[in-house]
N, C-alpha and C positions, 0 to 999 in steps of 0.2 A: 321286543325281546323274542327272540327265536328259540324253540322248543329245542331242547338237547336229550336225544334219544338215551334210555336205563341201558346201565350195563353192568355187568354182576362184579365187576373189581370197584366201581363205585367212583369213576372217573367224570362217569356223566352228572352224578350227582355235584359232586364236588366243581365240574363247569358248571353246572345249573347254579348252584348258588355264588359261586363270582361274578356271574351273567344279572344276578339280583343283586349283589352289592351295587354293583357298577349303574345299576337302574333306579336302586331306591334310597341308595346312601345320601346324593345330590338334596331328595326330597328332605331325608331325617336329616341331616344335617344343617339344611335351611332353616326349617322348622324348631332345631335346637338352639339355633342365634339367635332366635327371637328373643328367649328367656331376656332377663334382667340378667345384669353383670355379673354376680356372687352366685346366684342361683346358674349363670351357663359357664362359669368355669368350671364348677365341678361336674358337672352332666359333660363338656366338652374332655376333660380327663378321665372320666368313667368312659366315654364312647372311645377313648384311647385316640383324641383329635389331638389333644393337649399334653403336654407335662405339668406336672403340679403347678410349675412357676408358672404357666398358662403360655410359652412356648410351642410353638409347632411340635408334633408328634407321629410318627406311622404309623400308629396303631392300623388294629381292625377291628372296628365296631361289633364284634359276634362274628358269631357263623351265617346270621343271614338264615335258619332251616324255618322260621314262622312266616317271615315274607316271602319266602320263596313258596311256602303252601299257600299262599291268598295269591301269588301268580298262577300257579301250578294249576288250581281249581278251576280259577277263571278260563284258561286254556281248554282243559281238560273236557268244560261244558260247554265250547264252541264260541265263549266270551274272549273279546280282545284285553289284555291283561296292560294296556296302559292306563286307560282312565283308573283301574287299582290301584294303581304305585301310590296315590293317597292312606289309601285303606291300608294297604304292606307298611309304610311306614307307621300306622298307627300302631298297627298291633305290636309292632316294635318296639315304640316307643310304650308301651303295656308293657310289656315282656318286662324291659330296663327299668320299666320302674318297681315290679315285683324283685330285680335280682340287686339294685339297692339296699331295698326293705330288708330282705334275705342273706344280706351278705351282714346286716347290721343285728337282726333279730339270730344268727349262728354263731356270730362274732369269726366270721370269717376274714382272714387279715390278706389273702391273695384273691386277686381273679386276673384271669388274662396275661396272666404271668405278671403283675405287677398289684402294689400294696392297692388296697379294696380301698375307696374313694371315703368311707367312715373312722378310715383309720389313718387318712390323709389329711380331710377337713374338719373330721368331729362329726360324731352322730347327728348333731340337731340340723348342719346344713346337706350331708346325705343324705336324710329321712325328707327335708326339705325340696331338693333336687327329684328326688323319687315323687313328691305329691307331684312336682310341678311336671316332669314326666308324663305321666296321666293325664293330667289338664290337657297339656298340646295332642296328646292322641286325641281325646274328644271334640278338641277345635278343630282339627284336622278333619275329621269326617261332618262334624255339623256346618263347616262352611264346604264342604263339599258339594258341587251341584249334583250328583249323580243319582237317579232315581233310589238309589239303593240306599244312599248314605245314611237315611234316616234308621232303615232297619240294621243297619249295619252298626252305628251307635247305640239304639237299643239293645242292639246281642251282644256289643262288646262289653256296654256298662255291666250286665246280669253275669259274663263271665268273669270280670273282675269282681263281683260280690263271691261268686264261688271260687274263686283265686283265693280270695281271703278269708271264708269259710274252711278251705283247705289248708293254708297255712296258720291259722289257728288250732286245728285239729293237730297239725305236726307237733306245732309248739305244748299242746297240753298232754300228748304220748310224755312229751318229755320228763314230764314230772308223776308220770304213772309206772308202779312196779310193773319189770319186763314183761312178768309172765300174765299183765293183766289186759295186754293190748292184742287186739286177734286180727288173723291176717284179714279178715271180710272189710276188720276198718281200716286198716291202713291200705288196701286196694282201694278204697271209696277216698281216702284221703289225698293218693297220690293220682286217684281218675280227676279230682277238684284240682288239685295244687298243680300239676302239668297237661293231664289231657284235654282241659277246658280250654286251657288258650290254644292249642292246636286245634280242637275240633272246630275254636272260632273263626281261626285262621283258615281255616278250610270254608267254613259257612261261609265266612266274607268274602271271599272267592266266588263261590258259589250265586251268592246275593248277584256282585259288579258282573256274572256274566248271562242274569237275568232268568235264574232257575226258577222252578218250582218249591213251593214249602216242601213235598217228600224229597226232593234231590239235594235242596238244602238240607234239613234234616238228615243224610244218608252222608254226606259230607260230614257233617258234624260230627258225626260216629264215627266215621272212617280217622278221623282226626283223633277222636277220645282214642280210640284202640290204641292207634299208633304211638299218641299220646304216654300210656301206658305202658306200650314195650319201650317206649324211649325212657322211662323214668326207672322201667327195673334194668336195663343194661345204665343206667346214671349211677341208680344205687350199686353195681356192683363195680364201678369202678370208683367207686369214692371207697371202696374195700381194696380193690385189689390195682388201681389205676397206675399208670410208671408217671410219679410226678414231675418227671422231665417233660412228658405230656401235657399233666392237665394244671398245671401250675401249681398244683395242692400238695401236701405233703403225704406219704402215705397212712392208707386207713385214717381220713380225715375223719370219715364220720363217725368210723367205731369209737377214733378218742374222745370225738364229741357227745361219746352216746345216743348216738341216733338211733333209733326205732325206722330202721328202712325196711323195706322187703325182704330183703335178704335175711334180713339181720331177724326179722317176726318169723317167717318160714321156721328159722332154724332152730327158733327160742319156743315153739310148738312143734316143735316134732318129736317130743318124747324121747329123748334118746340122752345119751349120758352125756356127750356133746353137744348139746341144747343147756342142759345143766349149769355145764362148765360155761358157757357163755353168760347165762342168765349170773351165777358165781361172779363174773370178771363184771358184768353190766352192772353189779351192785357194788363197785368198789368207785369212790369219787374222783380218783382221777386212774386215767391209764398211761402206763409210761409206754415206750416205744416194745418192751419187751410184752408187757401187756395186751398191745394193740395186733402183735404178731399174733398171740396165743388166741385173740380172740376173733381176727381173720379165719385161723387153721379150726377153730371151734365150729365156725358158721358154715364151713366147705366139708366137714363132717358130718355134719349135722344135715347138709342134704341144701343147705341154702342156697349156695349156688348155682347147683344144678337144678332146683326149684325156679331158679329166678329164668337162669336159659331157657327152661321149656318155655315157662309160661310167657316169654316175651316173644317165642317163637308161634305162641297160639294165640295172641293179642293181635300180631300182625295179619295170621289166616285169618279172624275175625274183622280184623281192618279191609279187607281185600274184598270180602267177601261186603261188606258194606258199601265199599265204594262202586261196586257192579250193580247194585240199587241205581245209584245217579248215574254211571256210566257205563252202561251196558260192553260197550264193544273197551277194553282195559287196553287196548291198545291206543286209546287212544287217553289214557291216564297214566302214558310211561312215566313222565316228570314225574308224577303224584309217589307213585310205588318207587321209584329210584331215589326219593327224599326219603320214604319210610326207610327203605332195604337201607339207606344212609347211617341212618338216626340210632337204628337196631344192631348195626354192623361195627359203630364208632368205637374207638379205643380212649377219646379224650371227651 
């Protein structure tokens, strides 16, 4: 797989990562027909291979931005990024099995522009499909021969413990008064629940192209940062997204009462439009008129433009950690043309 130079319209990115479908889909996909019958039709309609009736399908399995970081890395550190496509598809198959979980513990009824796989087969074999997800990552790397794979399982196992440390954290905001959750935790909550797979994603890069503990470790930051701006520019489009986009309908989260960043910023800023949010957040449900009122609430109140900055210093902190492991950054363009991707996305 050949390196695709950054470019500030975001073109290289966006080749960078069709350049990783096309390299690691073969693998994930292999690896998903192993499953047993009931448990791979629904993971093959979740990856959008299938149609419910279990039909051929177009889909596209994601964006591809995790695997293309455990490419990117490996590159990045002077490692040949084929013997990874192992390791890329694992963390993949990680990811897929967190946005199962997450689609069913939200009661999200879309993704990918099409009905979420729990609300196609029933929660018990969604949540089913998601363990077995997991499983095949960890197969995947422990029958790996590659000197790294061992460490590369042990860091993936420890960030799926902090995956799920984080998404429990989400879950228990949920049932805490607005004005009782502060932004320090729901930063620490959304560094577990998103930046941990990215920074592993990076490590495991790092690992297959035979770094150092500090270069690895300097990865793994660079990955939480990015990690981080990628989840405050997530939270603000789950506010403000054009669902023609993202498949969701708008202000998903605010109807769901979510506790995002955006939405904590705004609910502590003292102001009388923090108020009026915290107001709408204590009402049980929100209709569409609601949901407006409580978007226009959060962009008063300084939310938004809270979320842009700080996703704009998450990245200078990303940057500034990846010149730890890789000194000369020209030679980590992929790397930064994935973040600048990720920080820049509308969907």
């Amino acid at each position: 797989m050949t390196s695709t130079p950054a470019t500030t319209d975001g073109q290289g990115a966006v080749a960078l990562l069709d350049q990783t479908r096309t390299v690691v889909t073969p693998q994930l996909r292999s690896t998903v027909e192993t499953l047993p019958g009931s448990i791979r039709r629904v993971a093959m309609y979740h990856f959008g291979w299938e149609h419910a009736d279990g039909t051929p399908a177009a889909g596209q399995a994601g964006k591809a931005i995790r695997p293309a970081l455990v490419l990117a890395a490996t590159r990045a550190l002077g490692g040949d990024p084929a013997p990874a496509v192992r390791a890329a598809a694992a963390v993949e198959l990680a990811h897929n099995f967190t946005l199962l979980h997450d689609d069913i513990v939200d009661e999200d009824p879309t993704r990918r522009h099409r009905p979420t796989a729990w609300t196609v087969f029933g929660i018990p074999d969604a949540l089913i499909a998601g363990d077995a997800m997991l499983a095949l990552a960890v197969r995947l790397l422990a029958e790996d021969g590659h000197p790294a794979s061992a460490a590369a399982s042990a860091r993936l196992a420890a960030c799926v413990i902090e995956l799920c440390a984080g998404q429990q954290a989400d879950c228990a905001f949920e049932q805490r008064p607005p004005h009782e959750v502060t932004l320090d935790e729901c930063v620490a909550m959304a560094t577990a629940k998103t930046g941990a797979l990215l920074g592993c994603a990076c490590a495991l890069g790092a690992l297959y192209a035979g770094a150092g503990e500090r270069e690895v470790a300097a990865m793994d930051a660079f990955g939480r940062e990015a990690g981080l701006a990628f989840q405050l520019i997530d939270d603000l489009i789950g506010i403000w997204g054009d669902p023609e986009r993202t498949g969701k309908p708008a202000g998903a989260d605010l109807a769901a009462h979510k506790k995002s960043l955006p939405v904590v910023a705004a609910l502590g800023s003292g102001t009388a439009a923090g108020a009026e949010l915290a107001g709408l957040y204590g009402q049980p449900v929100l209709d569409a008129a609601a949901v407006r009122a409580a978007a226009d609430a959060v962009e008063r109140a300084g939310g938004r433009d809270w979320a842009q900055a700080e996703a704009a210093d998450r990245m200078a902190r990303a940057v500034q950690q990846l010149s730890l492991a890789v000194p000369d950054l020209a030679a980590a363009g992929d790397l930064l043309s994935l973040a600048e991707f990720v920080t820049r996305r509308t969907r």
